[in-house]
C-alpha positions as CSV (number, residue, x, y, z in Angstrom):
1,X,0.0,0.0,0.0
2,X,1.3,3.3,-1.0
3,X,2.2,6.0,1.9
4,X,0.1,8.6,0.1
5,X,-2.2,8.8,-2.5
6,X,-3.8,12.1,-3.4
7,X,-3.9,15.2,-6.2
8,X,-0.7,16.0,-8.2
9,X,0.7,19.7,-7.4
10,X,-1.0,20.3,-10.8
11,X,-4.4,19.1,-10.1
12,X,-7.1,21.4,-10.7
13,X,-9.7,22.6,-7.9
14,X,-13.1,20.2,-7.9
15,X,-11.3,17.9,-10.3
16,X,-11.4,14.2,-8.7
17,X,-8.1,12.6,-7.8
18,X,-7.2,9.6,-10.0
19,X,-5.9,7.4,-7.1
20,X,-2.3,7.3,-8.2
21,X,0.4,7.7,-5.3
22,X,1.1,11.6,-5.7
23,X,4.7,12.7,-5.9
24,X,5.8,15.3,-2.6
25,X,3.0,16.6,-0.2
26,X,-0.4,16.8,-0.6
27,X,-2.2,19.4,-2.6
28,X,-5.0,21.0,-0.6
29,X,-8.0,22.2,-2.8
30,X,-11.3,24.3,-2.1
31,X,-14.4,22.7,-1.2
32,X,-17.7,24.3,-1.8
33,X,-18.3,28.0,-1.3
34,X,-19.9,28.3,1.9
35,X,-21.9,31.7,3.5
36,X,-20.9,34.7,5.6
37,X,-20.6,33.6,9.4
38,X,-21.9,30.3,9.0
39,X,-19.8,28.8,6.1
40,X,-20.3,25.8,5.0
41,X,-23.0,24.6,8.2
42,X,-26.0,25.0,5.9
43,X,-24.8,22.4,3.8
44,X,-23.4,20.1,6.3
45,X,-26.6,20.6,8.7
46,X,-28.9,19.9,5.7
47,X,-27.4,16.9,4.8
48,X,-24.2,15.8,6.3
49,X,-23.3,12.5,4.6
50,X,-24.6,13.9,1.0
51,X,-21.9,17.1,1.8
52,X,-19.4,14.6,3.5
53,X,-19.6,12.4,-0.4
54,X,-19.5,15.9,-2.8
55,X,-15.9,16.8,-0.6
56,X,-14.8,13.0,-1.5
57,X,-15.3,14.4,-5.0
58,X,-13.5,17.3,-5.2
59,X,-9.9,15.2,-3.4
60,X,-8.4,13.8,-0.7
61,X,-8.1,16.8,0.7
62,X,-10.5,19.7,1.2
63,X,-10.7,22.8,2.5
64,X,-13.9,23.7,4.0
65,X,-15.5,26.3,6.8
66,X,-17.5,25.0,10.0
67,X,-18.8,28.5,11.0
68,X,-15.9,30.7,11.2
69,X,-13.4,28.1,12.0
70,X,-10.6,26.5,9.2
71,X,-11.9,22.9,8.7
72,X,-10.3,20.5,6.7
73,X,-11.6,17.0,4.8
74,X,-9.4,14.0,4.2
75,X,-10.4,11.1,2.0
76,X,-7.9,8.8,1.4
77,X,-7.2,5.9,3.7
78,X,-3.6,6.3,4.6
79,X,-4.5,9.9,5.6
80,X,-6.8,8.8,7.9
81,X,-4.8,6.5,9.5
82,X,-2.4,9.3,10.0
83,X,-5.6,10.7,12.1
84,X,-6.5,8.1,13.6
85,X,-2.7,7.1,15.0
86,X,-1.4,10.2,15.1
87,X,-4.2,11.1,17.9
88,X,-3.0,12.5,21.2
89,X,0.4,13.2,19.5
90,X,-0.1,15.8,16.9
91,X,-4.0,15.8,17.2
92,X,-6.0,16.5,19.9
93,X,-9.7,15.3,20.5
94,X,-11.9,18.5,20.2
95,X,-14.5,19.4,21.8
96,X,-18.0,17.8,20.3
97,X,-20.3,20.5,21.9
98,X,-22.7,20.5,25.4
99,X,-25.0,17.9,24.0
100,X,-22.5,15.2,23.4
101,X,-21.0,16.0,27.1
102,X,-24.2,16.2,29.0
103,X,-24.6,12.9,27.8
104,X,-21.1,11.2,27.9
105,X,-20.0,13.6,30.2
106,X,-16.1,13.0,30.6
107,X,-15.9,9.1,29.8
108,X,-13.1,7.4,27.7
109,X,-14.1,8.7,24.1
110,X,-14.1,12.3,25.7
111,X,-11.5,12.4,28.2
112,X,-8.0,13.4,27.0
113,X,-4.0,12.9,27.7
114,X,-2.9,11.0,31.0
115,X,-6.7,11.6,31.9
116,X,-7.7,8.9,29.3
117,X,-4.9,6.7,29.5
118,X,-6.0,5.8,32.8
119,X,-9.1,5.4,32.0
120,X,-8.5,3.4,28.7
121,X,-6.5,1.1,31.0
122,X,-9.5,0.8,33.5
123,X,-12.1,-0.3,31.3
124,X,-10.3,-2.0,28.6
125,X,-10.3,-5.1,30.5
126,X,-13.7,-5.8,30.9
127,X,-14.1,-5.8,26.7
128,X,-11.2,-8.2,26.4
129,X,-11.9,-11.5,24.1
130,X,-12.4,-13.5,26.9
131,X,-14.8,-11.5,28.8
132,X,-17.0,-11.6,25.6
133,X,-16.8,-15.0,25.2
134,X,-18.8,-14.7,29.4
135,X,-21.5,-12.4,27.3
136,X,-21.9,-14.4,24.1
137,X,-24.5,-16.9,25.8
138,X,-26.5,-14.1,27.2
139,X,-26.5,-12.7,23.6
140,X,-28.0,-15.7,21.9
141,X,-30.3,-16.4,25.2
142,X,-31.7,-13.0,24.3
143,X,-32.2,-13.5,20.9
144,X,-33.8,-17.2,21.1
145,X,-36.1,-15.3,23.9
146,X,-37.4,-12.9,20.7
147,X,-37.2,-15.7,18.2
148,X,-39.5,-17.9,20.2
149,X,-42.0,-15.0,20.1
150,X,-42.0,-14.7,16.5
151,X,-44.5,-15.9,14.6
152,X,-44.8,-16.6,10.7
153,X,-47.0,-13.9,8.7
154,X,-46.2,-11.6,11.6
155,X,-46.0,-8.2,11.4
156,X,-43.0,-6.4,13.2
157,X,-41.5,-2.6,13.3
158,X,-37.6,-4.0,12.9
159,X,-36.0,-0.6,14.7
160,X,-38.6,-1.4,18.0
161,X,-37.4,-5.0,17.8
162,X,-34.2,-4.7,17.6
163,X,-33.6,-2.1,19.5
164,X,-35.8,-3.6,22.6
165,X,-33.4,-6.7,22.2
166,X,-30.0,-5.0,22.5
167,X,-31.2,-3.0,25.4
168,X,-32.2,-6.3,27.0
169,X,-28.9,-7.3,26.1
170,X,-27.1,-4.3,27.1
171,X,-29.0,-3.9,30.5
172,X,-28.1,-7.9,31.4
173,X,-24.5,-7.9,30.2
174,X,-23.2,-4.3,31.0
175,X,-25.9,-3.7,34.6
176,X,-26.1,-7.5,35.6
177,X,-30.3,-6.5,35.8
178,X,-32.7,-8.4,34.5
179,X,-36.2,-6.8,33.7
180,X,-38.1,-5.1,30.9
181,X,-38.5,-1.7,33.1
182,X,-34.3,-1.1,33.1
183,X,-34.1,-1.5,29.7
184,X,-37.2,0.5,28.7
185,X,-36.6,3.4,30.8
186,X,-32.9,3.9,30.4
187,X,-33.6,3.0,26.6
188,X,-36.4,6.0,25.6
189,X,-34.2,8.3,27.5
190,X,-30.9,7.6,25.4
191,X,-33.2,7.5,22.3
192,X,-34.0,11.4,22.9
193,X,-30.1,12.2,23.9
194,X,-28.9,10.2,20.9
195,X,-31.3,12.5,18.4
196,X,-31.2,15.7,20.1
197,X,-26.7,15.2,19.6
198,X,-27.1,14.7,15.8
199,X,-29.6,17.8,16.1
200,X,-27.0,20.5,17.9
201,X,-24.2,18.9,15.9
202,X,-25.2,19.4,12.4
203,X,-27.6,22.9,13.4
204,X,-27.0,26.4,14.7
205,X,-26.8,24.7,17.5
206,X,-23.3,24.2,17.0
207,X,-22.0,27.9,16.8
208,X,-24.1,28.6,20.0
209,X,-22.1,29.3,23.5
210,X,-22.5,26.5,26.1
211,X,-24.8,28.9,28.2
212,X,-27.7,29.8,25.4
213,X,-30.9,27.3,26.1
214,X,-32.4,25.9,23.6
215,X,-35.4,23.5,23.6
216,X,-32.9,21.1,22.1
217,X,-30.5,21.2,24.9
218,X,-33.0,21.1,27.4
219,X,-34.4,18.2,26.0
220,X,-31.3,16.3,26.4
221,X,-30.7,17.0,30.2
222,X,-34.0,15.8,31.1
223,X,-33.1,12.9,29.3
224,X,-29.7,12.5,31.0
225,X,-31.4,13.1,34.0
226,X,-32.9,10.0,34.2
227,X,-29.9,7.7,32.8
228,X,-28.3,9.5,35.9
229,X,-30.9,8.4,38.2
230,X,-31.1,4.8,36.8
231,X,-27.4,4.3,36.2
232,X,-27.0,5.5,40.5
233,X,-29.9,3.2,41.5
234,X,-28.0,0.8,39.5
235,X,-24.5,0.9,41.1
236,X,-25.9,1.2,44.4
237,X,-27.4,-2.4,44.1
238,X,-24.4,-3.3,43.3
239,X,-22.6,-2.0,46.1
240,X,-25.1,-3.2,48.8
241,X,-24.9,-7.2,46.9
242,X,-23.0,-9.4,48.1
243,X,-22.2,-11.8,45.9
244,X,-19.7,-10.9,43.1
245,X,-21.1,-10.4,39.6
246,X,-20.1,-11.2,35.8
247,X,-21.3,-7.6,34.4
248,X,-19.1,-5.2,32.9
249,X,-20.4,-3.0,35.8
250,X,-19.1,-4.9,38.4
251,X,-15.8,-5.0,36.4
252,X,-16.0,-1.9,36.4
253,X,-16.8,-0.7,40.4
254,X,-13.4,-3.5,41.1
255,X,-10.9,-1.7,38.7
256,X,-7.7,-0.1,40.5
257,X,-5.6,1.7,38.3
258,X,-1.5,1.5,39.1
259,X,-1.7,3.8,42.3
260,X,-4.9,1.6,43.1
261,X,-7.4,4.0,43.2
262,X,-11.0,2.9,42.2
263,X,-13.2,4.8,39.5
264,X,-15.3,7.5,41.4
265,X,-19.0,7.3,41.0
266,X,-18.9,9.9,38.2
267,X,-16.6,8.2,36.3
268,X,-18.1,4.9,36.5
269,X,-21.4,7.0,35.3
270,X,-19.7,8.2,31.9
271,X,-18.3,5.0,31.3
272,X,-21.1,2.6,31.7
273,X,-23.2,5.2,29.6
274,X,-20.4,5.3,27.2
275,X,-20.5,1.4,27.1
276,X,-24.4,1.1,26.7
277,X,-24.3,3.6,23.6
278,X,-21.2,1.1,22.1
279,X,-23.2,-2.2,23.1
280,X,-26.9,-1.0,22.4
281,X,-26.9,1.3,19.5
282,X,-24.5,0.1,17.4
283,X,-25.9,-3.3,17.0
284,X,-29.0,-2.7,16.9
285,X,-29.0,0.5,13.8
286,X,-26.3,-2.2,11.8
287,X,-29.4,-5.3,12.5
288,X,-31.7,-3.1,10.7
289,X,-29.6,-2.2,8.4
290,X,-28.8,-5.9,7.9
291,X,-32.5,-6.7,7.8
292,X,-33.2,-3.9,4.9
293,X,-30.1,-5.1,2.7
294,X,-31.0,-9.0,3.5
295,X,-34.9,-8.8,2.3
296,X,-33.4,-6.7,-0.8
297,X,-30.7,-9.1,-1.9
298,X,-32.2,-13.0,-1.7
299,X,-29.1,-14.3,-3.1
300,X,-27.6,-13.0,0.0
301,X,-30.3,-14.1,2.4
302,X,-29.7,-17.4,0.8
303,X,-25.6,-17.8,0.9
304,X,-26.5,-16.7,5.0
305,X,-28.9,-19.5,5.9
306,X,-26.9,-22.0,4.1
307,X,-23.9,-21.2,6.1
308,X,-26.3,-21.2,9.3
309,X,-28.0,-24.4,8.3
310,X,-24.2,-26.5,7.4
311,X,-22.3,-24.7,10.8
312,X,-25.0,-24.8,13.0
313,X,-27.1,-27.5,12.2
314,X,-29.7,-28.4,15.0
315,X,-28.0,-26.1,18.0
316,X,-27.9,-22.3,18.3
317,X,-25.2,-20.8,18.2
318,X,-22.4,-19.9,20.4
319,X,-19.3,-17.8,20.8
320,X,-17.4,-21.2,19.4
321,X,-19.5,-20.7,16.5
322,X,-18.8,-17.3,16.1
323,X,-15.0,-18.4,13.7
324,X,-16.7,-20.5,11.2
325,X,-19.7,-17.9,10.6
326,X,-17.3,-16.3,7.7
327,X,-20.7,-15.7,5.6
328,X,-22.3,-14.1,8.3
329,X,-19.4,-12.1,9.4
330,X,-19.0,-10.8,6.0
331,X,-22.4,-10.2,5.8
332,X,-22.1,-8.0,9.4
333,X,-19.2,-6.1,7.9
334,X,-20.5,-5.3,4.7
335,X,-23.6,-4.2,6.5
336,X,-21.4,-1.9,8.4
337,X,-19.3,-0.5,5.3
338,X,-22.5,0.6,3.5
339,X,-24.5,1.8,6.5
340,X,-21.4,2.6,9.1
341,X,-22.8,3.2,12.8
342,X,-20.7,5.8,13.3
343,X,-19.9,8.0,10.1
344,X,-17.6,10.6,11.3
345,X,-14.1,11.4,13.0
346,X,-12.7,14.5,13.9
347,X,-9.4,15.9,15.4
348,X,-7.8,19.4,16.2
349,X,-4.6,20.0,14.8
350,X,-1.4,20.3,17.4
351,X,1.7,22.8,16.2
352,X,3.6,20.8,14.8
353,X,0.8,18.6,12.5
354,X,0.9,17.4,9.1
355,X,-0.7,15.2,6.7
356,X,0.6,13.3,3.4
357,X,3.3,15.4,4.4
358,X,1.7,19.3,4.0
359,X,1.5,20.9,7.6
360,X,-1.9,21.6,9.2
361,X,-2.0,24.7,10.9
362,X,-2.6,24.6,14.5
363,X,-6.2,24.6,15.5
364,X,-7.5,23.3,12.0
365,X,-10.4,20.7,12.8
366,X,-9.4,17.7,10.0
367,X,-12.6,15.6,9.4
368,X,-13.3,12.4,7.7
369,X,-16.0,10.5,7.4
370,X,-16.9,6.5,7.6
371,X,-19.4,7.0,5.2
372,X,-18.1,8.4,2.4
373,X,-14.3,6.9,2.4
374,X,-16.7,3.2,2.5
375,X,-18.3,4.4,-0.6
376,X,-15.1,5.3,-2.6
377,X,-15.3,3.2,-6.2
378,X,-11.6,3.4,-5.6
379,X,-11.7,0.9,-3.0
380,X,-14.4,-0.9,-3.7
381,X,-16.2,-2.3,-7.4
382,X,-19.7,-1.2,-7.5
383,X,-19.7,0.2,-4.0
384,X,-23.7,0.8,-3.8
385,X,-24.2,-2.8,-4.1
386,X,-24.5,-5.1,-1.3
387,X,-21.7,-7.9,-1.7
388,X,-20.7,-9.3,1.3
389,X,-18.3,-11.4,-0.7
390,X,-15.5,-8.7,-1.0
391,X,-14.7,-9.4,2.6
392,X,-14.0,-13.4,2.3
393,X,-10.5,-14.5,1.3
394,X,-9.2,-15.8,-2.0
395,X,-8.9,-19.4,-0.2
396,X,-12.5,-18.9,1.6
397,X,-14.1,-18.9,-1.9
398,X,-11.7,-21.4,-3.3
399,X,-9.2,-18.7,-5.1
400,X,-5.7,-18.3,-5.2
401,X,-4.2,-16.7,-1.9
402,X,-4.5,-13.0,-1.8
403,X,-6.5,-13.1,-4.8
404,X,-9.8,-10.4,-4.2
405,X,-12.7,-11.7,-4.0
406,X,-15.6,-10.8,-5.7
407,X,-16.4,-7.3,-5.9
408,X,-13.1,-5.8,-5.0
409,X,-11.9,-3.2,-7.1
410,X,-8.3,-4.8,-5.8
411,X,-6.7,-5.2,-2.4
412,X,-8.6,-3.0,0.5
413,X,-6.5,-0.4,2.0
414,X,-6.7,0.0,5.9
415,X,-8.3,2.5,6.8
416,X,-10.8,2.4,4.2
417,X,-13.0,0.2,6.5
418,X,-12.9,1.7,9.8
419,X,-16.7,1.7,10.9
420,X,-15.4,1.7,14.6
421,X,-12.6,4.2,14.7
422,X,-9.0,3.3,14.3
423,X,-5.8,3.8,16.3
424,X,-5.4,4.5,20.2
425,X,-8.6,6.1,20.3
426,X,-10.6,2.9,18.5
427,X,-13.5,1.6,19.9
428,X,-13.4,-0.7,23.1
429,X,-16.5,-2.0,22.4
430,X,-15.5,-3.3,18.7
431,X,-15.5,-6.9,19.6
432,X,-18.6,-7.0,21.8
433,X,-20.6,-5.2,18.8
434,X,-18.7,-7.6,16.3
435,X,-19.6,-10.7,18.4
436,X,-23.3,-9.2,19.3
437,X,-24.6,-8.8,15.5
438,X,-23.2,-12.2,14.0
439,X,-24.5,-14.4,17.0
440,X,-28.1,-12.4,17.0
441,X,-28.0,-12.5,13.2
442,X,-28.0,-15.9,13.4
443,X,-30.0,-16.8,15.6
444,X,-32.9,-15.2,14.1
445,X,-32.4,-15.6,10.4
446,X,-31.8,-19.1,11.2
447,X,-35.4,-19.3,11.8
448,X,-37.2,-16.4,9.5
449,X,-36.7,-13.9,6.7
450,X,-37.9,-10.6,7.1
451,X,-39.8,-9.5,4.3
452,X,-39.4,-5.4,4.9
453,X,-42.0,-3.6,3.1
454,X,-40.9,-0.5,4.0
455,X,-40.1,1.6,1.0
456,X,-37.3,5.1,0.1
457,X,-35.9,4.6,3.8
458,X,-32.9,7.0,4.2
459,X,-30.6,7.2,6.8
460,X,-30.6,10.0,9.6
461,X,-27.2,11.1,11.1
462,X,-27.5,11.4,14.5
463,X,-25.3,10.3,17.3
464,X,-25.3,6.9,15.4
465,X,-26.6,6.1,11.6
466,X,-30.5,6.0,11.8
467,X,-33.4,5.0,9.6
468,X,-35.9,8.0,9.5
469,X,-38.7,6.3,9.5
470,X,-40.1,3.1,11.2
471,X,-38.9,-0.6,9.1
472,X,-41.8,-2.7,8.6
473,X,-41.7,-5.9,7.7
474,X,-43.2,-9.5,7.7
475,X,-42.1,-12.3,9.5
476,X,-41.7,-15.2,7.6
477,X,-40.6,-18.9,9.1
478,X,-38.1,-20.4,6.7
479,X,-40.0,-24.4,7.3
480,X,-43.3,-22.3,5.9
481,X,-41.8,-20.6,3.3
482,X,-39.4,-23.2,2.0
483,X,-42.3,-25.3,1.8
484,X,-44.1,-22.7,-0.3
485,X,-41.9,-22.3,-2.5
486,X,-41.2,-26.0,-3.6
487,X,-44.8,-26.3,-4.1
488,X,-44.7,-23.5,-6.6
């Protein structure tokens, strides 16, 4: 993989980069004209991911305004690893406005320097491999609980089902509780904070001071009011137990970091927020995604349940499972490339930064953004169409070693996957989320197709990727329709 690839010295504004590794430092070009004051917000806040693909367009490296303030896009995988690694060296994290701290307040994607070292080092353990493996069977236990209610011809909303089985997930693994009411109250009150953050971030909202009120912002602290309240009556059950507990919680209130001092109450708020958002949102906006691109693409749907029905055969599945589910893995992943839960990254330039080799002046806010660096035909042949294929090996689909698979426009770079971060900073949750969606995936499309009806359904960025409207669809029981359709 080349060290840089971007516009020659001579290439000319709004003119799309050919690819080719550029000779010398990167050529910086103009991105859309924006307005006085505001710049280029009206675009971004009107439709962020449409704005994020027309920078993409014009290079790998644009020049835009957020407001008043020098903002700068990067396209091109290697770059964005530069981002993504260079992070805490020559890029700072910036600030992400009131909404996203009244909700996250000052966890481990917020906090900064020695301050989030310590706490990387604190929670990192209780997302380890082997303390997913301890989650897996509540996973599938949850998701044979909703399959078991299923019926065939049923008719479902797929964003209230899914979302009302990660919660149930999310409450059991990460709170160790166990009832409808945890996850239903602490659920609706992150569904509000979630929106109301995509709303300030991509609004006025934005360029306003901390101390303006808006209906927006109020909005959001009544909602964080009462994940505060839950999340204390929580831990306090904890504390007063005694018996020791397998929940990332517990994990959690028994950390020491290397002077041994315990996270304080507030701290063991932000991160078991921060956690819920990582183990509840994600997987449940990629599942409907899933859903919508399975019932679309039945040569898909069918390459999944024969892998389900050949590795799984008569038992559900478990975390032992989760290796030979390649199919369904690449089905997760390309789910994620086309509809990435998270479809932004940002940094503030240090003195000192650079990128492809051009210094970035000191305070420049460099974006990038999941979704359209996943869409680049660059990367990936015909990158609209839903081909989970591209992700197995040459020797998964019986080709040569190193050979792409179907769909590739040629070897993959990186960093031009990176629905969960990159670097340092990457997600802790990745594997959790990873593990979550294949074994619930499987679970349930072992036993049904989902036949979603609903129509034009676009994606809202908020705090995570959203449909904007409800996903209907029809449950159908593979034994019922399997024996439809070799009667027809």
């Amino acid at each position: 993989m080349t060290t840089h690839t971007g516009p020659d010295a001579g290439t000319r504004d709004g003119e799309r980069p050919t690819g080719t590794p550029a000779r010398g430092p990167a050529a910086f070009v103009e991105g859309p004209r924006g307005v006085p004051l505001l710049g280029n917000l009206p675009a971004f806040g009107k439709d962020p991911l449409a704005f994020f693909e027309q920078l993409r367009d014009r290079g790998d490296f644009v020049r835009w305004r957020f407001g008043r303030s020098r903002a700068l896009f990067i396209a091109h995988p290697d770059n964005i690893g530069e981002l993504l690694t260079e992070v805490e060296r020559t890029f700072d994290q910036p600030d992400l406005g009131i909404a996203f701290r009244t909700l996250l307040g000052n966890g481990v994607v917020v906090a900064k320097g020695a301050d989030w070292r310590r706490k990387r080092s604190l929670v990192q353990p209780s997302v380890r491999p082997k303390q997913v493996r301890s989650y897996a069977a509540t996973m599938a236990e949850c998701a044979v609980g909703l399959a078991d209610r299923w019926t065939d011809g049923q008719r479902i909303d797929i964003k209230k089902e899914m979302a009302a089985l990660t919660q149930l997930i999310a409450v059991r693994t990460i709170f160790g509780v166990d009832t409808a009411a945890d996850a239903e109250s602490i659920g609706r009150a992150m569904d509000v904070a979630q929106k109301e953050i995509g709303a300030e971030f991509s609004g006025i909202g934005a360029l306003l001071p901390d101390w303006i009120p808006t209906p927006g912002r109020a909005r959001i602290k009544r909602a964080t009011a009462v994940i505060d309240a839950e999340v204390s009556r929580i831990v306090s059950r904890h504390r007063d137990g005694d018996t020791e507990r397998p929940d990332l919680l517990s994990r959690l209130l028994a950390a020491r970091d290397e002077t041994g001092a315990r996270l304080s109450d507030r701290e063991i708020r932000d991160e078991t927020v921060t956690l819920y958002i990582g183990g509840h949102e994600t997987t449940s906006s990629t599942l409907v995604w899933a859903w919508h691109l399975l019932s679309r693409n039945p040569r898909v749907r069918d390459s999944l349940t024969e892998e389900l029905d050949r590795v799984l055969a008569d038992h559900e599945p478990g975390y032992d499972d989760y290796a030979s589910l390649t199919y369904t893995q690449a089905v997760v992943k390309e789910t994620l490339r086309l509809y990435p839960t998270i479809w932004l990254i940002t940094g503030l330039a240090k003195e000192g930064a650079t990128i492809g080799g051009t210094p970035v002046p000191a305070g420049t806010r460099v974006w990038s953004s999941q979704w359209a660096t996943h869409r680049d035909p660059r990367w990936y042949g015909d990158p609209e169409a839903f081909r989970p294929e591209r992700w197995l090996t040459g020797e998964q689909e019986g080709r040569k070693g190193g050979e792409p698979a179907e769909g590739a426009a040629g070897e993959i770079p990186e960093y031009a996957w990176f629905p969960f971060g990159g670097g340092p900073r990457v997600c802790l949750g990745t594997r959790f989320a990873l593990v979550e969606a294949v074994l619930v995936l499987a679970v349930l499309a072992r036993r049904f197709h989902l036949d979603v009806t609903a129509d034009g359904i676009r994606p809202v960025p908020s705090l995570t990727l959203q449909p904007d409207r409800d996903v209907l669809a029809t449950v159908r029981a593979r034994d019922s329709r399997d024996s439809r359709d070799s009667r027809d």
